[in-house]
N, C-alpha and C positions, 0 to 999 in steps of 0.2 A: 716666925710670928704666927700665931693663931687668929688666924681671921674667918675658921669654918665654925667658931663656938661650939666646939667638939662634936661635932658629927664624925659619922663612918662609914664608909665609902666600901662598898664591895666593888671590885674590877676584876673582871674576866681576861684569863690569857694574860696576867698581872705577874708571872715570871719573867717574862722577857720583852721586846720590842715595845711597840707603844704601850703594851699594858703597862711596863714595868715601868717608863716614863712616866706613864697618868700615874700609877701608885704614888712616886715620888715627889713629884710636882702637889697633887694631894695632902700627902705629908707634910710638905717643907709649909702648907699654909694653915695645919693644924688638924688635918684631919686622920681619924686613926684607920686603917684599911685593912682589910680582908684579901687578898687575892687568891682566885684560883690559879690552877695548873690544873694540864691534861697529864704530862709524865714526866717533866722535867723536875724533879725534885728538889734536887742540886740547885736547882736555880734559884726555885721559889724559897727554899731555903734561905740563899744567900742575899735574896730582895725583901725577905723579911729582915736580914740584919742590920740591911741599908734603912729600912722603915725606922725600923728600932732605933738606929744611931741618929736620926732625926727628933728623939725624944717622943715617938709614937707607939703607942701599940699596934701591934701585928698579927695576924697568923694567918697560913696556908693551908690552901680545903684542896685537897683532888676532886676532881668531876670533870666529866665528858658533858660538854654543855648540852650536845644536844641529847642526853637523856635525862629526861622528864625529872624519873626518880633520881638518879645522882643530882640534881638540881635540888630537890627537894631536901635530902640529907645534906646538902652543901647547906641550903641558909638556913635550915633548922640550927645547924650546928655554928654558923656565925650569927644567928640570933642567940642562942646560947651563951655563946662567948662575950658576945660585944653590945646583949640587950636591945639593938636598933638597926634599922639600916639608913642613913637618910639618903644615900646616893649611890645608884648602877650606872658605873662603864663596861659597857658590855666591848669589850676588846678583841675580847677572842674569836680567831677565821684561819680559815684554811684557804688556799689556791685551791683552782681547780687543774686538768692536766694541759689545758690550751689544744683540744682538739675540735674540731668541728660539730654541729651538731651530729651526725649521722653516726660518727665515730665517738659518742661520747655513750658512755651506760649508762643505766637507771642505776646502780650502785651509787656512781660517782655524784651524780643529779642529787640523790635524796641525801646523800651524805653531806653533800656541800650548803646545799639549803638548809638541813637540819640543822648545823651548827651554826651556821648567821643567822639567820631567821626564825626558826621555830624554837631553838634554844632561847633566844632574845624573849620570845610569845611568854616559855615555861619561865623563864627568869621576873618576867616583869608580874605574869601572876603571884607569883611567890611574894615578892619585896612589896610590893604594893600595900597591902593590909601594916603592914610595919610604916613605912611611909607616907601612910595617911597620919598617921597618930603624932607626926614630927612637925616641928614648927616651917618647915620647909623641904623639900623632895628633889631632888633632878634623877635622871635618866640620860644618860649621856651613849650614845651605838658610834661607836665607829664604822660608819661607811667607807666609800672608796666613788672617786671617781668614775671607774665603771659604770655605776649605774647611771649615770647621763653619756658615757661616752659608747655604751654598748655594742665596744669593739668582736669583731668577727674572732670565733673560735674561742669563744670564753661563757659560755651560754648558763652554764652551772652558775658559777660567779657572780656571771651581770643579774642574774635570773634573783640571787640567795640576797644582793644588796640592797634592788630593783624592791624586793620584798619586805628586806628591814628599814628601808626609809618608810615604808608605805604603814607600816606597824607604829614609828615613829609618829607621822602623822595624827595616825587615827587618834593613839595614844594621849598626844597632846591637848584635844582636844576632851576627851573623856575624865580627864584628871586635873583638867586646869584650876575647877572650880575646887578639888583637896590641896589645891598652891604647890604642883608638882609641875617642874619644869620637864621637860624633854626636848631634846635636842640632838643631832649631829653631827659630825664632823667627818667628813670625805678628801681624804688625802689621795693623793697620785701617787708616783711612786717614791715609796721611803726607803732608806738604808734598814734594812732590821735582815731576818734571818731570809723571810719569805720573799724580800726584795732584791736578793740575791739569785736565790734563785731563779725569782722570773729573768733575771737580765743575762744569769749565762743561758735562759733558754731561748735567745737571740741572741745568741753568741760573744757575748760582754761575760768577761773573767771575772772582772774586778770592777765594778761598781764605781768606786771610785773615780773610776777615768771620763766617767759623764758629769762630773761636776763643771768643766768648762762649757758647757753647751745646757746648764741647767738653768731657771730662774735665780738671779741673786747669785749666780756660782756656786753652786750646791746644791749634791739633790736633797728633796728633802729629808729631816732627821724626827727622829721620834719625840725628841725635845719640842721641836716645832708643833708637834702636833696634840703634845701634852699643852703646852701651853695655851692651848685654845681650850683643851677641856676645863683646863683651870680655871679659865676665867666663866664660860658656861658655870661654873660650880658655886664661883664666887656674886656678892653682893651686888657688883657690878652689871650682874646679867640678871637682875630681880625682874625684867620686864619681858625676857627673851625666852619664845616655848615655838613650837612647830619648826625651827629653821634648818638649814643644811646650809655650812657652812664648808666649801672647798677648800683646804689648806694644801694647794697647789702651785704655789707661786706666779697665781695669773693665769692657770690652764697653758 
């Protein structure tokens, strides 16, 4: 069913885990999307066909989010292709390596940041001018719970979210009056590639063996947490700008 009256949706990190969720959940409610990738190819590939078999248009832009310029040849080229943008999910994040501050580098620090945060900054000046000109705008960042739980040994991370809400914010407030929503959603931990990893680095194999001890019986899934962009996107959320919204099953 089309209930986005054709808009299109660029999503960041839209190859896989929650991006690849948000792209889909997007689609199935008419909107045509964009998704980046960093290197998976193969992937974004094969979630553009999943788009496409939804009855959408699609296609796949490589870019390192957090450089300025690949950002800038990214939406030149889905302005290009797709004339608009009415909506950014900014998706796309890295872990950091779970070490202390003292034992963490300036490498890792300005890497981690760049890509949530100042990626987010170069993204939103981009889309924005296109955005204005559309009968309606969102802005959707994937946070993380991190930044209100700003657990020990994760300083990059808490530090790169801590940052992109606070842009979210400002943001909201600056564009309200062009009828551009912005918003967040801050999930705990999800099943995806990255939440894997964290859990065998506390010594859990297999992920799955934490669903009886989760909220609801299950940790969270990327569907869950599409499902909240969606509705931010949708008509239903015509009132809704500055929030963060926890999809954590009750913390």
């Amino acid at each position: 069913m089309d209930r986005s009256g054709g808009r299109i949706a660029l999503v960041t990190g839209g190859s896989r885990g929650i991006g690849r969720a948000c792209a889909l959940a997007l689609a199935a409610d008419g909107f045509d999307v964009a998704i980046n990738y960093r290197r998976d190819g193969d992937a974004a590939a094969e979630t553009v066909r999943a788009l496409e078999a939804l009855g959408r248009r699609a296609r796949s832009y490589p870019a390192s989010v957090e450089s300025a310029q690949e950002d800038a040849a990214m939406v030149d080229a889905v302005l290009e292709d797709f004339g608009a943008i009415d909506t950014l999910v900014h998706s796309a994040g890295i872990a950091s390596r779970g070490h202390d501050v003292v034992h963490t580098g300036p490498e890792e620090l300005e890497r981690v940041i760049a890509v949530h945060a100042l990626g987010a900054h170069h993204l939103c000046r981009l889309v924005l001018p296109s955005m204005r000109t559309r009968p309606r705008g969102d802005v959707v960042f994937v946070s993380s719970v991190a930044a209100r739980m700003l657990a020990a040994n994760g300083a990059p991370y808490n530090m790169a979210k801590a940052a992109l809400e606070a842009l979210a914010m400002t943001l909201a407030k600056e564009e309200r009056h062009n009828g551009i929503h912005v918003n967040v959603v801050a999930p705990g931990l999800v099943v995806t590639e990255m939440g894997r990893r964290l859990v065998r680095a506390i010594g859990v194999d297999d992920i799955s063996t934490m669903d009886a001890n989760a909220p609801f019986g299950r940790v969270c899934r990327p569907e869950d947490v599409a499902s909240v962009v969606r509705f931010l996107c949708s008509d239903g959320a015509g009132y809704l700008t500055g929030q963060v919204i926890a999809v954590d099953g009750g913390g």
